[in-house]
Backbone atoms as SQL, in Angstrom:
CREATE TABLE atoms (id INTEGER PRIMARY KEY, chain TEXT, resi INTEGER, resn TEXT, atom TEXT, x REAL, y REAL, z REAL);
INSERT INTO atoms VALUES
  (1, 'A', 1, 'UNK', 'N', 0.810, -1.190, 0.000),
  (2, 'A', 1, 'UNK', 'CA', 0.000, 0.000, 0.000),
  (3, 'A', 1, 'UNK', 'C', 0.861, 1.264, 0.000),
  (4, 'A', 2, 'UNK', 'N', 2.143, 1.692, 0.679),
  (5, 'A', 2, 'UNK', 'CA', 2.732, 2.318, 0.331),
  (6, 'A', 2, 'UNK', 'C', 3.776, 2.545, -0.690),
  (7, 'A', 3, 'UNK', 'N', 3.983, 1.967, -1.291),
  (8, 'A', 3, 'UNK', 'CA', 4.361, 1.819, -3.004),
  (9, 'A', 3, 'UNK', 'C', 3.695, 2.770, -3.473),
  (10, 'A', 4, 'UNK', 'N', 2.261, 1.887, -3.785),
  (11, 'A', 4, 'UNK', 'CA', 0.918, 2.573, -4.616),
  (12, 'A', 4, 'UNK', 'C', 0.626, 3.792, -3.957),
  (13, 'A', 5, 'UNK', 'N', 0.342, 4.217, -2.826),
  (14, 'A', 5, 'UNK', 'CA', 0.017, 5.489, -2.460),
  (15, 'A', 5, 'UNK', 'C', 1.341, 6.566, -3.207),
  (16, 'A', 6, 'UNK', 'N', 2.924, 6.260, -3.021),
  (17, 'A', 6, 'UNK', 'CA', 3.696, 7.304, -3.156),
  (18, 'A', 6, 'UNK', 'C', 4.055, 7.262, -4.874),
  (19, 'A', 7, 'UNK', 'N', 3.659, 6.156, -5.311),
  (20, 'A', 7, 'UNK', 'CA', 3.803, 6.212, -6.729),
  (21, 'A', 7, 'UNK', 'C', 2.476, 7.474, -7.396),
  (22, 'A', 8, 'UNK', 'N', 1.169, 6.936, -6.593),
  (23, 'A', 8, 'UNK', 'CA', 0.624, 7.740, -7.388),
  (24, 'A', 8, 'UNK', 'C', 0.245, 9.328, -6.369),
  (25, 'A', 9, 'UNK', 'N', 0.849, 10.119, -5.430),
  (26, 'A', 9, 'UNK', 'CA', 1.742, 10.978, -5.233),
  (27, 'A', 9, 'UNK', 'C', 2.384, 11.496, -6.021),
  (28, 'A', 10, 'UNK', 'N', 2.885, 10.994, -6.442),
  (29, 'A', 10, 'UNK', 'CA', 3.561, 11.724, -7.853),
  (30, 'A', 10, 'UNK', 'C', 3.269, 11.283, -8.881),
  (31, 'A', 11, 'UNK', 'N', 2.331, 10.807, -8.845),
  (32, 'A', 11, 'UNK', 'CA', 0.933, 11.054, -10.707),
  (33, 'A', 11, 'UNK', 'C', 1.511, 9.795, -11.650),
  (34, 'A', 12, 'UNK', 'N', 2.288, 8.605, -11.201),
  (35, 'A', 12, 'UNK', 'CA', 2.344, 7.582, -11.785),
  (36, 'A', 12, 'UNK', 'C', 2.010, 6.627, -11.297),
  (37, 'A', 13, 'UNK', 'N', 1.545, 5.732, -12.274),
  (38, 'A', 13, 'UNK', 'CA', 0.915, 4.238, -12.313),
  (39, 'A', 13, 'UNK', 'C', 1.623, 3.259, -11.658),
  (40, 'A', 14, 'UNK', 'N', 0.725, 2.476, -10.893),
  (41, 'A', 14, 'UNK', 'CA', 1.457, 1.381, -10.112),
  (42, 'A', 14, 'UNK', 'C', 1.282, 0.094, -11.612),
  (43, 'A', 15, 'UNK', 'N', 1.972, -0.155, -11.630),
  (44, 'A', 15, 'UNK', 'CA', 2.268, -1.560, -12.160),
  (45, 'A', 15, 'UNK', 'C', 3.044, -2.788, -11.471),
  (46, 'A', 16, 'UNK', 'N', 2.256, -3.821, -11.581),
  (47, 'A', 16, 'UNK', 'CA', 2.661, -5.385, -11.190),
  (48, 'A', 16, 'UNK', 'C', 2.717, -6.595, -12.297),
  (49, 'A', 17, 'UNK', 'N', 3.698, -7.526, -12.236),
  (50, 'A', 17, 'UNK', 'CA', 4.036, -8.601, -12.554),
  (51, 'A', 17, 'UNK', 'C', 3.255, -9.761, -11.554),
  (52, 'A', 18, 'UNK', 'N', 2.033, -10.172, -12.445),
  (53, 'A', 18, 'UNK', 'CA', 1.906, -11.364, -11.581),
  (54, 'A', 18, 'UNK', 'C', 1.925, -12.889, -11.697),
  (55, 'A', 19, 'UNK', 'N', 2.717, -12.695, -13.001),
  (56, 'A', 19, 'UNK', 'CA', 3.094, -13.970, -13.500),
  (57, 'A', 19, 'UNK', 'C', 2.867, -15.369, -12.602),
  (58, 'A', 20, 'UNK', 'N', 4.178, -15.042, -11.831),
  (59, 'A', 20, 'UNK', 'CA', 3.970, -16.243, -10.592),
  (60, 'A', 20, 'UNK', 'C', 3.049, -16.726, -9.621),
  (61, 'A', 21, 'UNK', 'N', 2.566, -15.578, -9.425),
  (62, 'A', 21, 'UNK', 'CA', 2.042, -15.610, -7.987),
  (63, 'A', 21, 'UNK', 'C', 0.619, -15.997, -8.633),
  (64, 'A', 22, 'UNK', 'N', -0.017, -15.427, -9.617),
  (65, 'A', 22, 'UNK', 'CA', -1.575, -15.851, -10.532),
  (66, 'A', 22, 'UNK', 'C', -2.380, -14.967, -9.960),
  (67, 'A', 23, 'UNK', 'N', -3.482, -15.140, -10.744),
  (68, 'A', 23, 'UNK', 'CA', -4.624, -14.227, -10.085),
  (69, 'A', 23, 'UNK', 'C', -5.187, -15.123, -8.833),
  (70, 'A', 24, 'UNK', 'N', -4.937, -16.118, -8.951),
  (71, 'A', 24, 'UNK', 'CA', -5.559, -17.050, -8.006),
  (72, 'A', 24, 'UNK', 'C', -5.074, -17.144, -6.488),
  (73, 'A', 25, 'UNK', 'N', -4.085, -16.807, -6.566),
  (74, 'A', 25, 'UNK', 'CA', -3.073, -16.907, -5.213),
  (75, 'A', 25, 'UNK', 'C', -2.656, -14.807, -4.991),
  (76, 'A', 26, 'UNK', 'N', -3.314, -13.671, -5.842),
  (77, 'A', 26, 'UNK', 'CA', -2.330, -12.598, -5.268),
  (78, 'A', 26, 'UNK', 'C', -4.137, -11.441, -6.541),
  (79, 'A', 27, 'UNK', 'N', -4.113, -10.722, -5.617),
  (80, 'A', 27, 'UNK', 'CA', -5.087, -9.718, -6.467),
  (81, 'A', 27, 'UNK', 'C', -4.897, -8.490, -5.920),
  (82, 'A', 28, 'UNK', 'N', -3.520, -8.348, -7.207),
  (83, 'A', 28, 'UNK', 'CA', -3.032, -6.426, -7.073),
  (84, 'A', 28, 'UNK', 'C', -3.703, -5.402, -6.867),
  (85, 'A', 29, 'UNK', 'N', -5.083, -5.229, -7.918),
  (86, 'A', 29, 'UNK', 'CA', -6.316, -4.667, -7.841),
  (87, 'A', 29, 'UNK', 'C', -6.613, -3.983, -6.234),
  (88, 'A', 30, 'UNK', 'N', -6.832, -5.585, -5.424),
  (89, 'A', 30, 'UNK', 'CA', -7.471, -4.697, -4.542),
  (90, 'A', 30, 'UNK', 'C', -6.272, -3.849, -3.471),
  (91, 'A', 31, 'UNK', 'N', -4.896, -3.947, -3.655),
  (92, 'A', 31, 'UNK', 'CA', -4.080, -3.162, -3.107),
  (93, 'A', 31, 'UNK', 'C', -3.999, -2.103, -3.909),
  (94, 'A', 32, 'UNK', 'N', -4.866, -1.351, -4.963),
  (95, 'A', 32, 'UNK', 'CA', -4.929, 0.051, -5.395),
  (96, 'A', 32, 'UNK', 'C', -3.454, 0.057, -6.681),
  (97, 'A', 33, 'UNK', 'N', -3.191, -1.636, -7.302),
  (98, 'A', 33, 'UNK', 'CA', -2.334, -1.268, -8.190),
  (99, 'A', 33, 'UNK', 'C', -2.901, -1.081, -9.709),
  (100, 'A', 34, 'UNK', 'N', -2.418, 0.051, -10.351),
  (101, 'A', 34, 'UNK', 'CA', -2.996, 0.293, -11.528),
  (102, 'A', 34, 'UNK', 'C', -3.331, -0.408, -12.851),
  (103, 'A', 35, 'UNK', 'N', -1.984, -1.274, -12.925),
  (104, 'A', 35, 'UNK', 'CA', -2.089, -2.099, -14.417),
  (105, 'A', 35, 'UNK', 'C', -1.207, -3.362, -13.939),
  (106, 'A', 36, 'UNK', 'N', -1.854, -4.565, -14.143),
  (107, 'A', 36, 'UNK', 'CA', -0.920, -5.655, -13.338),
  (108, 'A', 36, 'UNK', 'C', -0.758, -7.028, -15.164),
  (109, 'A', 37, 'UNK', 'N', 0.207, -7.203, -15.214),
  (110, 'A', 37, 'UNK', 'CA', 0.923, -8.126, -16.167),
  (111, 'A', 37, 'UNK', 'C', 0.464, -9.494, -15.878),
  (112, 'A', 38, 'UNK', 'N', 0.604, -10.508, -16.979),
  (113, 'A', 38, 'UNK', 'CA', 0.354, -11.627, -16.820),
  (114, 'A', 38, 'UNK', 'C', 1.495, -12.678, -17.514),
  (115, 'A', 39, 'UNK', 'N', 2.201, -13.358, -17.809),
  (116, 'A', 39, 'UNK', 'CA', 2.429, -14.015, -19.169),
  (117, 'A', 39, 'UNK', 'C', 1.683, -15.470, -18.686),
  (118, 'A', 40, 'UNK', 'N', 0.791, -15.319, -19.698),
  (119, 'A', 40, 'UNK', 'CA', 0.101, -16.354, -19.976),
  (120, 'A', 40, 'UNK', 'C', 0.777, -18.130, -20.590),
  (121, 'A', 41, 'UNK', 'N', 1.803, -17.488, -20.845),
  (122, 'A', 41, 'UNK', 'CA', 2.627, -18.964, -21.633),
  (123, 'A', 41, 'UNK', 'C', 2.901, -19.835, -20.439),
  (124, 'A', 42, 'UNK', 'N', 3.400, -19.150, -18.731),
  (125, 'A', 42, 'UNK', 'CA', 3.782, -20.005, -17.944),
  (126, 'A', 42, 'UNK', 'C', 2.678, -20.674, -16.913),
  (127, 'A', 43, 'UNK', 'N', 1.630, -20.210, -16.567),
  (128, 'A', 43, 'UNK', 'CA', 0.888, -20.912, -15.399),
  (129, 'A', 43, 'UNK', 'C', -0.235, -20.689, -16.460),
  (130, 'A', 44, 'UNK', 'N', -1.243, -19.887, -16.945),
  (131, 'A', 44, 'UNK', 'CA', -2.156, -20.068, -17.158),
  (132, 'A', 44, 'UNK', 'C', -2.810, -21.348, -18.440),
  (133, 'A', 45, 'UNK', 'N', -1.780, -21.421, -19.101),
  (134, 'A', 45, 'UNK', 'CA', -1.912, -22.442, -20.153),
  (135, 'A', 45, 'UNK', 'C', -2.102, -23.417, -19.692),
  (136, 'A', 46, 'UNK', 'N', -0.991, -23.865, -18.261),
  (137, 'A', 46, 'UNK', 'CA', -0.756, -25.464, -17.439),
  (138, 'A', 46, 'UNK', 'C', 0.040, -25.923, -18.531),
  (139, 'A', 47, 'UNK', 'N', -0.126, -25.896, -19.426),
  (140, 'A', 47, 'UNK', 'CA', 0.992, -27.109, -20.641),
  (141, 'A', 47, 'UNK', 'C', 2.061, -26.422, -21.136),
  (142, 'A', 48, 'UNK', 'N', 2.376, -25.416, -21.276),
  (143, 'A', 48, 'UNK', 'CA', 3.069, -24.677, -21.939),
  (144, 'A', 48, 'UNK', 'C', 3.129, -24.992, -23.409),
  (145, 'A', 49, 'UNK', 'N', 1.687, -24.625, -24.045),
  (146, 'A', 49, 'UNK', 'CA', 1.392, -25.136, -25.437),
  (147, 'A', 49, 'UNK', 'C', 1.147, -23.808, -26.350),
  (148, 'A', 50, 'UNK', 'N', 0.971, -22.828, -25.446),
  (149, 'A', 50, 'UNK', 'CA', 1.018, -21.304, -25.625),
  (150, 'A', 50, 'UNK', 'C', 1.786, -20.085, -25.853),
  (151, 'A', 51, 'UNK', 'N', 1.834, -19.590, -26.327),
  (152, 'A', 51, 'UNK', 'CA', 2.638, -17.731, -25.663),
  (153, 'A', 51, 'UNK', 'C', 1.573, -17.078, -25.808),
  (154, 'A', 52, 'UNK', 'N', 1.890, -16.148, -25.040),
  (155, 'A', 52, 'UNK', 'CA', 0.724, -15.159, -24.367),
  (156, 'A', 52, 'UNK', 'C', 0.442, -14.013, -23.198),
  (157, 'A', 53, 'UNK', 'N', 0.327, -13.004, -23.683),
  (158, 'A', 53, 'UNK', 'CA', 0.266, -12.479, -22.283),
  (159, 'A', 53, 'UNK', 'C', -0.544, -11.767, -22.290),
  (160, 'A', 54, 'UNK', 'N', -0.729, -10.666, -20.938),
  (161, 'A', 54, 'UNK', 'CA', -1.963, -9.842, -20.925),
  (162, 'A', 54, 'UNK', 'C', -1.434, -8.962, -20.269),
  (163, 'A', 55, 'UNK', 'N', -1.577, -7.222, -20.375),
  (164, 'A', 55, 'UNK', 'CA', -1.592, -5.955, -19.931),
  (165, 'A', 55, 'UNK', 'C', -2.998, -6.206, -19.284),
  (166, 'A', 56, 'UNK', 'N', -3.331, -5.459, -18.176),
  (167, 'A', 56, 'UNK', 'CA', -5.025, -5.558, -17.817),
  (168, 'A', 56, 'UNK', 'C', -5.037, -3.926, -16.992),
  (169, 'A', 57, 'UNK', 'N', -5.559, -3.283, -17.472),
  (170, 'A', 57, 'UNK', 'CA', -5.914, -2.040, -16.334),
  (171, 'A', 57, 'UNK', 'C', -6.649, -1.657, -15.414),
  (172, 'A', 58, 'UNK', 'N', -6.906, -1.359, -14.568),
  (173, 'A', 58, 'UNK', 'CA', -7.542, -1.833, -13.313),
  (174, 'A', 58, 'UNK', 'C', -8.973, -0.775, -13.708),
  (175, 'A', 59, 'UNK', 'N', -8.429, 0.509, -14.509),
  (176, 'A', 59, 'UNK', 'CA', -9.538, 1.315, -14.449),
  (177, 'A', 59, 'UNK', 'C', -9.231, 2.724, -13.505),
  (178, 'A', 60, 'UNK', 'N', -8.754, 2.505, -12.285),
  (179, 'A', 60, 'UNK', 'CA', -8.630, 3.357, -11.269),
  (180, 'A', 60, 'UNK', 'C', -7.737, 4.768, -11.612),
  (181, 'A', 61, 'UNK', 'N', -6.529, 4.995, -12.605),
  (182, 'A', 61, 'UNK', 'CA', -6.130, 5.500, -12.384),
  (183, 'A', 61, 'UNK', 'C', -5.978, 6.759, -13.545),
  (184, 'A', 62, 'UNK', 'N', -5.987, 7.857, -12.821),
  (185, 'A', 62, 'UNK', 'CA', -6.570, 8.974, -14.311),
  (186, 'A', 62, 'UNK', 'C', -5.421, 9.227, -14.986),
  (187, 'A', 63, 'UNK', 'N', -5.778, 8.428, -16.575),
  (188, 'A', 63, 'UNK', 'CA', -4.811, 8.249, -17.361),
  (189, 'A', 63, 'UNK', 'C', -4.934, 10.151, -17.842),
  (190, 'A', 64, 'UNK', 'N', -6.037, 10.610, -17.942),
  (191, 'A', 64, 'UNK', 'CA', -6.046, 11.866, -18.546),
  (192, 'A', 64, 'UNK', 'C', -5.510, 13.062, -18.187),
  (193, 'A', 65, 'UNK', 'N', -5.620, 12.922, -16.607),
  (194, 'A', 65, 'UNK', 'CA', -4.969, 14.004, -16.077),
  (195, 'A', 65, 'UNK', 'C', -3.160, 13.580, -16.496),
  (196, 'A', 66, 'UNK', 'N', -2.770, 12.787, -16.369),
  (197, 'A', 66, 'UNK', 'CA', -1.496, 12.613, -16.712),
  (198, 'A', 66, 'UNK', 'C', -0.661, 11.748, -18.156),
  (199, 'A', 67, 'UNK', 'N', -2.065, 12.297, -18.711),
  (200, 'A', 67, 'UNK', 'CA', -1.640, 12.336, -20.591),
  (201, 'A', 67, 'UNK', 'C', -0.228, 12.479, -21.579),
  (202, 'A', 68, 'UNK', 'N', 0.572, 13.983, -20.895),
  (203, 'A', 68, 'UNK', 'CA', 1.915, 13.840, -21.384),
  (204, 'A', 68, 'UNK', 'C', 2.763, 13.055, -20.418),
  (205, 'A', 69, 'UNK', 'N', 2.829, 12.634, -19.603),
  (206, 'A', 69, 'UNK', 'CA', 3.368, 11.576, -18.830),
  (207, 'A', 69, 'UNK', 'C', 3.807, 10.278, -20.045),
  (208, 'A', 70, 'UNK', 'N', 2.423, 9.895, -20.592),
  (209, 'A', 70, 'UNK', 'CA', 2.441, 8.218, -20.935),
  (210, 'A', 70, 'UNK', 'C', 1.556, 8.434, -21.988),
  (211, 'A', 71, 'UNK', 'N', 2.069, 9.315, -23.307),
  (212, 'A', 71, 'UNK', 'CA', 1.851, 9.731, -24.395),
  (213, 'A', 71, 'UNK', 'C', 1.587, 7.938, -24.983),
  (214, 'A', 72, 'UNK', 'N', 2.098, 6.704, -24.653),
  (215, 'A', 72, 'UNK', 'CA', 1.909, 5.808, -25.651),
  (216, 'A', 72, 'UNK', 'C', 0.705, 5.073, -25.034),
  (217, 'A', 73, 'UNK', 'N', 0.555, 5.459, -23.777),
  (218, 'A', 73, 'UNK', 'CA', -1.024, 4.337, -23.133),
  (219, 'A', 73, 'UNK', 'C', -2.046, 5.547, -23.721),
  (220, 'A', 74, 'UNK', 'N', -2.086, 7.121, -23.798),
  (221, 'A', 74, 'UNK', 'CA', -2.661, 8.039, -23.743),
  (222, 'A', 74, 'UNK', 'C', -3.524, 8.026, -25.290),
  (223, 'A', 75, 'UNK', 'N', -2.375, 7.626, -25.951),
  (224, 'A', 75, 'UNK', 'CA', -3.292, 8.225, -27.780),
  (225, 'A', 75, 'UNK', 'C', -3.232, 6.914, -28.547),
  (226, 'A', 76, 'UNK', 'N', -4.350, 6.920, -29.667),
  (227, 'A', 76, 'UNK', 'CA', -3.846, 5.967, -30.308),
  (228, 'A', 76, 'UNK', 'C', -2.522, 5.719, -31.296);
């Protein structure tokens, strides 16, 4: 929680890796993190028959107010 509070203090996005840990065992979300990673090729497949991953955004965090920040999440 203090990560995420002082990250976004100064108007940037919390981001997480939750590769390992899964959604099943760890949910960044509800610790107020902004955009949490996945690669799908290692746990979610189970076989490793895949590549894959996922960006996911939580929603929470105002991409607009801080637009020239992160000009490449910001425009198309």
């Amino acid at each position: 929680d203090k990560f995420v509070k002082l990250a976004h203090e100064h108007g940037v996005p919390m981001f997480c890796d939750n590769t390992f840990a899964t959604p099943i065992n760890c949910r960044p979300f509800e610790f107020g993190v902004d955009i949490v990673t996945h690669s799908t090729t290692k746990y979610m497949d189970g076989h490793a028959m895949a590549l894959g991953g996922a960006i996911v955004d939580s929603g929470n965090f105002d991409w607009d107010a801080h637009a020239d920040k992160f000009p490449g999440l910001t425009t198309p």
